[in-house]
C-alpha positions in Angstrom: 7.8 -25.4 0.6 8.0 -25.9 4.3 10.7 -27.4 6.4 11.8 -28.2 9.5 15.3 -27.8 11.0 15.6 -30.0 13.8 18.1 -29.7 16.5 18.8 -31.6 19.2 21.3 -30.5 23.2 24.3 -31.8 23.0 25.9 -31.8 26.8 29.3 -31.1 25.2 28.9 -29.2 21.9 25.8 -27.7 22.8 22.6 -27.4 20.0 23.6 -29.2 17.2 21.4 -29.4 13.5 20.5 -32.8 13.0 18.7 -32.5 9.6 16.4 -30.8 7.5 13.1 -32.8 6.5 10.0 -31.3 4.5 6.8 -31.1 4.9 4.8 -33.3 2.8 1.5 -34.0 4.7 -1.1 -32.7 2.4 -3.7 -32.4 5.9 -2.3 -29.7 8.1 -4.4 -31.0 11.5 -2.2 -34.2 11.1 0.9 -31.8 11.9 1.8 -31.4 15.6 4.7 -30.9 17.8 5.3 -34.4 18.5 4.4 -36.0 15.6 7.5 -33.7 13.7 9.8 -34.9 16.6 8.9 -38.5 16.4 9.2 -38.6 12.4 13.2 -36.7 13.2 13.6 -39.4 15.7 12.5 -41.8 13.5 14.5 -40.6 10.2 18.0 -39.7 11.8 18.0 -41.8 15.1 16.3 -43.7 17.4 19.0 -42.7 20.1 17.8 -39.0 20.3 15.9 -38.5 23.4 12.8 -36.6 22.3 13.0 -34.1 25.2 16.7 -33.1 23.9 14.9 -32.1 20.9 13.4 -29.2 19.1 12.8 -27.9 15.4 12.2 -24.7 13.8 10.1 -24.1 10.6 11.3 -23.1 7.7 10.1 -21.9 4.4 12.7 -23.6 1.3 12.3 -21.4 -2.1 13.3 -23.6 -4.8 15.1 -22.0 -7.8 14.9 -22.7 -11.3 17.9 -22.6 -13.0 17.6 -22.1 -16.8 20.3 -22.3 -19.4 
């Protein structure tokens, strides 16, 4: 399953993680740069200046636990 990690510049701390969100899009040309930044903004903030932001894909291996 892909991810993405997004992180936004904090001028005191520095990069800070703001949230993992996955991918669910089932059409790949509707995933671009700024339409992963503006769903971030929108899910965790509409305070986060988009040009503060970044994200880094990730791939999220789910594990099955059996008893």
């Amino acid at each position: 399953m892909v991810a993405y990690e997004l992180y936004w510049l904090d001028p005191i701390k520095g990069y800070q993680l703001i949230g993992v969100l996955p991918e669910r899009r089932r059409d790949p040309q509707r995933i671009s740069k700024e339409s992963v930044l503006n769903w971030g903004q929108t899910y965790f903030g509409d305070y986060l200046n988009l040009d503060d932001m970044f994200f880094i894909d990730v791939e999220l291996k789910v594990l099955s636990l059996k008893s």
